[in-house]
C-alpha positions as CSV (number, residue, x, y, z in Angstrom):
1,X,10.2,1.9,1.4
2,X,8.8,1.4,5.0
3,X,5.6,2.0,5.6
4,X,5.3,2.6,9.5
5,X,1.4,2.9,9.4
6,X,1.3,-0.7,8.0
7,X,4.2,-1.9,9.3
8,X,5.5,-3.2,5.8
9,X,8.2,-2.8,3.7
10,X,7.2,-2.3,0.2
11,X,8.4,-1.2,-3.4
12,X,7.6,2.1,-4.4
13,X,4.9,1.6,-7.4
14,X,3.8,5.3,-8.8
15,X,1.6,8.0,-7.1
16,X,-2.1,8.1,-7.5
17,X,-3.8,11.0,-6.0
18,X,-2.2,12.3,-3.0
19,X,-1.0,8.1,-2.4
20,X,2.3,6.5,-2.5
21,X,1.6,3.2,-4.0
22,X,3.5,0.5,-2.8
23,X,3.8,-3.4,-3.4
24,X,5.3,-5.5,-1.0
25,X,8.8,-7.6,-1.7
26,X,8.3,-10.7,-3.6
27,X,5.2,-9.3,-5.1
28,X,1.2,-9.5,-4.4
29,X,-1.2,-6.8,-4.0
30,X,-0.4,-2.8,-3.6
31,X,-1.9,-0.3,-0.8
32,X,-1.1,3.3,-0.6
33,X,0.9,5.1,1.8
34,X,1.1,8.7,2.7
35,X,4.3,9.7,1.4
36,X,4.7,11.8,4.0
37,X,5.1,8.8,6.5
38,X,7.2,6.4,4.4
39,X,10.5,6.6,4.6
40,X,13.6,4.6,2.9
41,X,13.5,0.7,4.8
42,X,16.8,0.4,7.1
43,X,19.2,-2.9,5.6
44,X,17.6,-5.2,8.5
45,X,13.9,-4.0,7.0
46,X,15.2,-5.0,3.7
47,X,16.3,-8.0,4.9
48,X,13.8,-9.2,7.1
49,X,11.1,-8.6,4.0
50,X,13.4,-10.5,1.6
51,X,13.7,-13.5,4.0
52,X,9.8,-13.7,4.6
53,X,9.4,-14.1,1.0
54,X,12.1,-16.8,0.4
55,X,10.5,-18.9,3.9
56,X,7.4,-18.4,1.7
57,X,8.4,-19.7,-1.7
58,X,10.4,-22.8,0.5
59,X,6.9,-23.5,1.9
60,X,5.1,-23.7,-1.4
61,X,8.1,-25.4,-2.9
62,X,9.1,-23.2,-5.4
């Protein structure tokens, strides 16, 4: 999911309250959306998240 208010592409989590939770690619800590504003991420969204994590594992050397 894209969240535009944020600017981040996350993974849909559950729904607490009147929240989307979502938890970004590769893992680490959630934030609600307003489902109303999220939307399904475009390929190059999906992409782009998926190679910021892989750049960040390289870095750590994992």
């Amino acid at each position: 999911m894209y969240d535009p208010v944020t600017r981040k592409v996350g993974e849909y989590q559950d729904k607490a309250g009147p929240y989307a939770m979502l938890r970004p690619v590769g893992g680490g800590r959630e934030w609600q959306a307003d489902p109303a504003q999220i939307r399904p991420a475009s390929p190059a969204e999906r992409l782009s998240a998926g190679v910021r994590v892989a750049n960040k594992r390289a870095r750590r050397g994992l």
